[in-house]
N, C-alpha and C positions, 0 to 999 in steps of 0.2 A: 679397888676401883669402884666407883658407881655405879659401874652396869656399862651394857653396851646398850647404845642408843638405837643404833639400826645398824645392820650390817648392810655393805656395799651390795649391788648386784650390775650385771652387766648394761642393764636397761638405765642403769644412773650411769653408766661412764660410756661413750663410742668411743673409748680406749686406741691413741694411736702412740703413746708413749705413755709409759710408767716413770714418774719420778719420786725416789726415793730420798728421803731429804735431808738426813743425815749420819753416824755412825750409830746413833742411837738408834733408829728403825732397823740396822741391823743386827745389834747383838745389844745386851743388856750389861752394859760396862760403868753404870753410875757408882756401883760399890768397888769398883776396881781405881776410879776418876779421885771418890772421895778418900779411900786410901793414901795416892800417892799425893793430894792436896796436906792430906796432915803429915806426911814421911816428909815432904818436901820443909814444910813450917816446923818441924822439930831437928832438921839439918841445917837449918838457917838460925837454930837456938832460939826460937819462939815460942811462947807458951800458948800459940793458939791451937784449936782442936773443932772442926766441924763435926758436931753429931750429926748420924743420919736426916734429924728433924731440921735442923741447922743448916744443911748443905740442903735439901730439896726446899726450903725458902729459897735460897742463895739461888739456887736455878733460874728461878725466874727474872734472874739479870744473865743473858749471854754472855758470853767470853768469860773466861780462867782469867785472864790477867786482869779483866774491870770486874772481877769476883775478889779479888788479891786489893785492888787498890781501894774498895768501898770497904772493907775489912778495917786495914789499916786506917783509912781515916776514920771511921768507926771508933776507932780505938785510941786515937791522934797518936797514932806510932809512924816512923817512914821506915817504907821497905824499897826495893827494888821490886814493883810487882812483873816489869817481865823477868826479869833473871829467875824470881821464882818460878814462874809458872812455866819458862823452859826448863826446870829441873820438876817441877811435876808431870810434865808431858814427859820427857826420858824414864820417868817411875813408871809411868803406866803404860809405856812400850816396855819397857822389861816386864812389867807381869804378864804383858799381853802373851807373851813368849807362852806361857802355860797353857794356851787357847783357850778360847770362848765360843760357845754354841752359838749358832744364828738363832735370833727370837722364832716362836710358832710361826710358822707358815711363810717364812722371807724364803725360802727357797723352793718350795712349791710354786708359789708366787712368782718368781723370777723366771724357774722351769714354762709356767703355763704363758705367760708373756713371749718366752722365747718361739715356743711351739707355733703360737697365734700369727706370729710376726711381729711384735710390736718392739718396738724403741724401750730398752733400761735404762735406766741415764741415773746418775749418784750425783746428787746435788744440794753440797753445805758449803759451810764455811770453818769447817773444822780444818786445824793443819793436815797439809800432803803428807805430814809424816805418821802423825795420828791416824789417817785414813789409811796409809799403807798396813799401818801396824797390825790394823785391826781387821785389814780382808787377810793378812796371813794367819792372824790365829784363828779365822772365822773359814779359812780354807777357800774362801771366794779369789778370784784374782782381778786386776785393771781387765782383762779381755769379757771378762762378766757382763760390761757398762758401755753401751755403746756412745757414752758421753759421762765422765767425771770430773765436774767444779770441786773446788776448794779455796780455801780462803785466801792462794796466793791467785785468783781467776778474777777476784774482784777488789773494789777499794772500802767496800760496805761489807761487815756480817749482817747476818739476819737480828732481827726481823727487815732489815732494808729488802727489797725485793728484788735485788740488781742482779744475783747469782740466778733468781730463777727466770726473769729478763732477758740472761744472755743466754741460758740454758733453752729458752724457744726461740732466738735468735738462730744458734747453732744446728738446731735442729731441725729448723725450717718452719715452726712453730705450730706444731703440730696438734692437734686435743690430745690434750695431756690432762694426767691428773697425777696429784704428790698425793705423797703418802711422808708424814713427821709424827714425832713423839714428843714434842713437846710444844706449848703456846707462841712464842716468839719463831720458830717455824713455819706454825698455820698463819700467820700473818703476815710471813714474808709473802708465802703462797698465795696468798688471799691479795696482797698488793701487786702480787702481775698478772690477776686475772684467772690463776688459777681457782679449781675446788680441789679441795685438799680434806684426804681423811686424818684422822687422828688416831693415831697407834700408840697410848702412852707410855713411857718407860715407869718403871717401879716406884721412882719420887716425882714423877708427871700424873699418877690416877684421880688425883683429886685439883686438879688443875683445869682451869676452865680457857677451855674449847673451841668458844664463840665464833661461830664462822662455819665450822668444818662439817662437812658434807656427813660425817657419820663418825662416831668412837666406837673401834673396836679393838678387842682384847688377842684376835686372832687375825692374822694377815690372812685374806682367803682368796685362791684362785680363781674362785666365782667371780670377781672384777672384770677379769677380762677373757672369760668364755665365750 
């Protein structure tokens, strides 16, 4: 990563919700994502194969399945890119099964928000299945989040701003601040008004930012003391 630009403190957020913006801010599951992308593409009898260097370009387009159909036309092959990427998403809820650590400080974090009083709220556009998958390996559960979107919540993924729109709709719209790991995230945030810090995930550190109230390496409690 670059460095941390500034770390958050309380005197930059009057914290009355925390929104967490995707499955990536909570656990570090890209090398888990771009596995079952290449098991899935070699079940399908394709001689494709994202390296690590390969797949964190590829990020910076959202969605698995318009990641699947930019590929193939890339290549002028036709695939079915969702039937793949529902058999990708099935790989990576079976490894999930093995569990995965919550990233530094999401649970401190979460703890010191609960304490304070304030609003969690888990707000992407990743699948509800994806999302289940990944608070069971991460030992989080739905009562953790006193609000979770998902991509069956709206008719937009991000970067559209509509999940985080309705996510201060529901909550009565309260000062809030995201917290995402990756760029098309911060920009959802950043189109409903939100400040939004940047947490990057592992093929997010060298990805630019623009917008975001701070990059930092460690989720820190300090936010909302």
């Amino acid at each position: 990563m670059a460095g941390v630009i500034r770390a958050l403190s309380r005197k930059d957020i009057p914290l009355a919700a925390l929104l967490l913006g995707s499955i990536g801010v909570l656990a570090e599951t890209s090398h888990l994502q771009r596995a079952a992308f290449n098991a899935a593409f070699a079940e399908a009898g394709l001689d494709w194969h994202w390296s690590e260097v390969r797949y964190a370009d590829l990020l910076a387009r959202s969605g698995g399945a318009d990641r699947i159909a930019a590929e193939a036309a890339r290549r002028g092959e036709e695939v079915d890119a969702a039937a793949l990427h529902a058999r990708k998403s099935a790989l990576f809820q079976q490894a999930l099964g093995q569990g995965v650590p919550l990233r530094p400080g999401v649970a401190e974090t979460m703890q010191a928000a609960r304490a304070a009083g304030q609003t969690v709220a888990l707000v992407t556009t990743t699948s509800a299945a994806n999302v289940a998958a990944v608070l069971a390996a991460t030992g989080l559960a739905r009562a953790d989040f006193d609000l979770l979107l998902t991509r069956a919540d709206v008719s937009n993924p991000k970067p559209d701003p509509e999940v985080y729109a309705l996510a201060l709709e529901r909550l009565g719209h309260p000062e809030a601040h995201a917290v995402e790991d990756n760029p098309d995230g911060v920009r959802a945030a950043l189109g409903a008004g939100l400040a939004c810090a940047a947490f990057p995930g592992a093929l997010h550190d060298t990805a630019n930012f623009e917008g975001a109230s701070g990059i930092v390496e460690i989720l820190d409690p300090g936010i909302i003391a």
